[in-house]
C-alpha positions in Angstrom: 110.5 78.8 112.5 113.1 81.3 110.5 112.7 80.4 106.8 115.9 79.9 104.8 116.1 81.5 101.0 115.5 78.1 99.6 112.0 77.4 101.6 110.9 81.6 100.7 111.3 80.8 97.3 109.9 77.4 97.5 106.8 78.6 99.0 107.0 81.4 96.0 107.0 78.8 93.7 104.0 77.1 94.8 101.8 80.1 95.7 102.5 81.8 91.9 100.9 78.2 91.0 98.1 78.6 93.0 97.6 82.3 93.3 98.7 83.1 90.0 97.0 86.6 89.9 99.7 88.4 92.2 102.5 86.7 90.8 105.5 89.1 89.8 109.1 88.6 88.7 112.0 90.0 90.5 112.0 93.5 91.0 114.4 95.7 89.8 115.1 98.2 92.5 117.8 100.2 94.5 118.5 100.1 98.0 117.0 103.0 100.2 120.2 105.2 101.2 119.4 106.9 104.7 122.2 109.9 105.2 122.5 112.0 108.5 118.3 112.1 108.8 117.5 114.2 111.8 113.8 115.1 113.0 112.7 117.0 115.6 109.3 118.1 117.5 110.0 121.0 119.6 112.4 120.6 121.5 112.0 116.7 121.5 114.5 114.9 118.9 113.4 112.2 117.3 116.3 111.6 115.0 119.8 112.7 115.1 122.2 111.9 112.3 120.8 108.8 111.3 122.2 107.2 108.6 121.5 103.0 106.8 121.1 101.3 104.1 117.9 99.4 103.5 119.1 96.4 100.9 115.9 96.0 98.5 113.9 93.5 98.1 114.3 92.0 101.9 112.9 92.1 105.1 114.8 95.0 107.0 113.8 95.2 110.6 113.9 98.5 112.9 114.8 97.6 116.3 114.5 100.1 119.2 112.8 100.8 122.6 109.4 103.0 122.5 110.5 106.4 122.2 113.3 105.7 120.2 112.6 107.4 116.5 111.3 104.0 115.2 108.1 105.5 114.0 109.5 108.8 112.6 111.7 107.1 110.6 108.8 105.1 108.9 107.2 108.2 108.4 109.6 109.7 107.0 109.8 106.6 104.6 106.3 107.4 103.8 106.6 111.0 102.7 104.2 111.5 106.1 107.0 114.0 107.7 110.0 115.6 106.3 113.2 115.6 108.2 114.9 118.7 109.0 118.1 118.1 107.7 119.8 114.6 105.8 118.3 113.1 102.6 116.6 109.4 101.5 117.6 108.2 98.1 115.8 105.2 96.6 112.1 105.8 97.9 109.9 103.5 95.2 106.8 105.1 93.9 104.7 102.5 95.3 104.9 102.6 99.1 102.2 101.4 101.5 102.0 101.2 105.4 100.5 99.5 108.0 99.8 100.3 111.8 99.1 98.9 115.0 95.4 98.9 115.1 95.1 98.4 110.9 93.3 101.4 110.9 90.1 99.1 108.7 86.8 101.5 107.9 84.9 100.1 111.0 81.2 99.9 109.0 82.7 98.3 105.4 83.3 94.5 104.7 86.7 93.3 104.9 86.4 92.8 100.6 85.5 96.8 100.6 88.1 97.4 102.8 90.8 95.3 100.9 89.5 96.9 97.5 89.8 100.0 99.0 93.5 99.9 98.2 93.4 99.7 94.7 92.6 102.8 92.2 88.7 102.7 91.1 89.9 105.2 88.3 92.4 102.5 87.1 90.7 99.5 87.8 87.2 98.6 86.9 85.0 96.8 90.2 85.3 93.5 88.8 88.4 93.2 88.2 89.2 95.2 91.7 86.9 92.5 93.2 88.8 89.7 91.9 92.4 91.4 92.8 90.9 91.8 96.1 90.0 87.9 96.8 93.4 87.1 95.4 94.6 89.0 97.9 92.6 87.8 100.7 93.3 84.5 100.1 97.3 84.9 99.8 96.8 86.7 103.5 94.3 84.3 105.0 91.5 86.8 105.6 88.6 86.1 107.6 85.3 86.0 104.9 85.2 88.7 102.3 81.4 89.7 104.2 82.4 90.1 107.3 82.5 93.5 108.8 85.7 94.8 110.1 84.5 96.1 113.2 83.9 92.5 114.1 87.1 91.2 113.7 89.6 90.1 115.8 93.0 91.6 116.2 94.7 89.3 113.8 92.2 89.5 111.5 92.2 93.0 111.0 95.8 92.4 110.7 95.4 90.1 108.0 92.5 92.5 106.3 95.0 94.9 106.2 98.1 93.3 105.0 95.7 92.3 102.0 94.9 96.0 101.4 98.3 97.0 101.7 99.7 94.2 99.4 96.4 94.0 96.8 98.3 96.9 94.9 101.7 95.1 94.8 103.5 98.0 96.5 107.4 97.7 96.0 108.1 98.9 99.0 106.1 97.8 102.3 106.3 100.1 106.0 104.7 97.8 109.4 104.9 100.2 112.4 104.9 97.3 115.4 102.1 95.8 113.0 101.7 92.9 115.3 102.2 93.6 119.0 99.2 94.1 120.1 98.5 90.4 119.1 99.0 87.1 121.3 101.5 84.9 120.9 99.7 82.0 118.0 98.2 85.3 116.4 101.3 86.8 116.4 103.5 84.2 115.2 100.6 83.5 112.7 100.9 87.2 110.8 104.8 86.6 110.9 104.9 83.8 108.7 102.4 85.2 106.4 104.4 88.0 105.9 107.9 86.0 105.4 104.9 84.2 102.5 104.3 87.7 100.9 107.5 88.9 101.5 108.7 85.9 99.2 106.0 86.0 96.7 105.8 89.6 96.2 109.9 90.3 96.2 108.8 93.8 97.6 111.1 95.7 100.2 109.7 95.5 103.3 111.0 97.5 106.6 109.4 96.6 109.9 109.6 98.0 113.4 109.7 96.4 116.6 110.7 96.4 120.1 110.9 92.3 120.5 114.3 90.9 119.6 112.2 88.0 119.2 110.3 89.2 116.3 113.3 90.8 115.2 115.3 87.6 114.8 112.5 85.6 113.2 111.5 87.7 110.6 115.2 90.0 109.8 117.1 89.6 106.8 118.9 93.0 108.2 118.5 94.3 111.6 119.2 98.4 112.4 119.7 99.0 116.1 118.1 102.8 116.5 118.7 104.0 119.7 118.0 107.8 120.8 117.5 108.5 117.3 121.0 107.3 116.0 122.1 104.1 114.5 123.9 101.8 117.1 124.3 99.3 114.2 123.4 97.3 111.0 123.4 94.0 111.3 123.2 90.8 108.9 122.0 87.1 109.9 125.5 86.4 111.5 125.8 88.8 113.6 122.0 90.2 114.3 121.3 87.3 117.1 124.5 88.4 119.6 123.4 91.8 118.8 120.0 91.5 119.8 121.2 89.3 123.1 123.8 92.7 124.0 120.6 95.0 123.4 117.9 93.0 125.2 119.8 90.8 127.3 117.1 88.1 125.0 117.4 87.4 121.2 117.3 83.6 121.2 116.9 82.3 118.0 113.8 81.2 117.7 115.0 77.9 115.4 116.8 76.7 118.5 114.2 77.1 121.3 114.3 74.1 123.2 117.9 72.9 121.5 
C-alpha cells in the first residue's frame, strides 16, 4: 500500500523511539538541478539534453525501458561518469548507491559487510559495531553472522540497504535495486525503503522499468526515454502517465477496487 505523508512520518515517529541511534532532524538541502546532461559511449548515446529537477528530501523515481540512460544518469549522480556536456547543481557530499545484485563481499558476515560502510578512521569498532546493528535492525537484516554468500536475494538487498544507509547518506542512488526479487520480496524491500526514506529524510532517486514500482514508491516520477526527459510528474498526474507509457500503472491502493 502507497503511504501517505501522515503514516511516513508516523512511522518516523515511532522508529526514532525505538531506533533512536539513526534518528536525524530534517535535512537542510537543495534540490538536484539536471541541465542539458548528454552522455555518450562511442557512438552509442546514452543521454541527450536531459534536463529535471530532483526535489530533495523525497523519493524521486526514474522510469524508462532498458536501454534507456536510466543507469548513466545514476552514475552520473554518483560522480562514477562525467557527462560530455550539461551540468548537475545540488550533488550532497554524502551520496551512496545500490545495485541489482547488492554487490555484498561474498566470504564476510552480513555485520562486516554492513560496517563496511562506515569510516574505521572515524569511527572506532565498537561503536561502528553498534551503528551497524542499528542499522540492521531498521532494515530487517537476516542475523549479523550469517555469511552473505548465503543469502537470499532479498536479504542481500536488505544487507545492503543497511550498509548504504548505516552512514546516513543525504542522498541515496537504487539502480533497479529490487527486480531481480519476487513479488512478497519485492514488495517487502519497498516498504522498507518508504520506512528509511521517512526516518532518514534523505533524497532518494530510484530507477525502474515497472510502472508498478514506480507508482508505489514515487513522490516524483521522470519519464526518460532515448536519453531525454518525456516528463516530470507529481502524485496527480504520475498514475495516467505511467498508464500512456506502459499501457499499466494501476495504482496499487486500488487493486481490486
Amino acid at each position: 500500500m502507497q503511504l501517505s505523508k501522515s503514516s511516513k512520518i508516523f512511522l518516523a515517529d515511532f522508529q526514532a523511539r525505538t531506533l533512536p541511534g539513526l534518528f536525524c532532524i530534517m535535512r537542510d538541502m537543495d534540490p538536484i538541478q539536471i541541465e542539458q546532461l548528454s552522455k555518450r559511449y562511442g557512438q552509442t548515446t546514452a543521454l541527450a539534453g536531459f534536463c529535471a529537477t530532483i526535489p530533495a528530501g523525497s523519493i524521486t523515481v526514474v522510469f524508462g525501458p532498458s536501454g534507456s540512460g536510466k543507469t548513466t544518469l545514476l552514475r552520473i549522480l554518483a560522480g562514477l561518469e562525467q557527462p560530455e556536456e550539461g551540468t548537475v547543481q545540488g550533488i550532497p557530499e554524502s551520496v551512496k548507491m545500490t545495485f541489482q545484485d547488492g554487490k555484498l563481499l561474498p566470504h564476510a558476515t552480513v555485520l562486516h559487510n554492513v560496517m563496511y560502510g562506515l569510516d574505521a578512521r572515524q569511527w572506532s569498532r565498537q561503536v561502528r559495531e553498534q551503528k551497524a546493528r542499528q542499522a540492521m535492525e531498521l532494515c530487517g537484516c537476516p542475523p549479523e553472522n550469517q555469511v552473505a554468500g548465503t543469502l537470499s536475494g532479498g536479504q542481500r538487498q536488505r544487507a545492503a540497504l543497511a550498509r548504504a544507509i548505516v552512514s546516513r547518506p543525504d542522498l541515496l542512488l537504487l539502480d533497479e535495486s529490487f527486480s531481480s526479487l519476487d513479488q512478497a520480496s519485492r514488495k517487502e524491500l519497498q516498504t522498507v525503503l518508504l520506512r528509511l526514506q521517512a526516518r532518514l529524510h534523505m533524497t532518494v532517486v530510484f530507477v525502474t522499468h515497472d510502472p508498478q514500482e514506480a507508482l508505489r514508491l514515487a513522490d516524483t516520477l521522470i519519464l526518460l526515454k532515448n536519453g531525454t526527459c518525456a516528463g516530470c510528474h507529481d502524485r496527480d498526474t504520475m498514475q495516467e502517465a505511467l498508464a500512456a507509457e506502459s499501457g499499466e500503472g494501476q495504482d496499487p491502493d486500488h487493486e481490486g477496487k
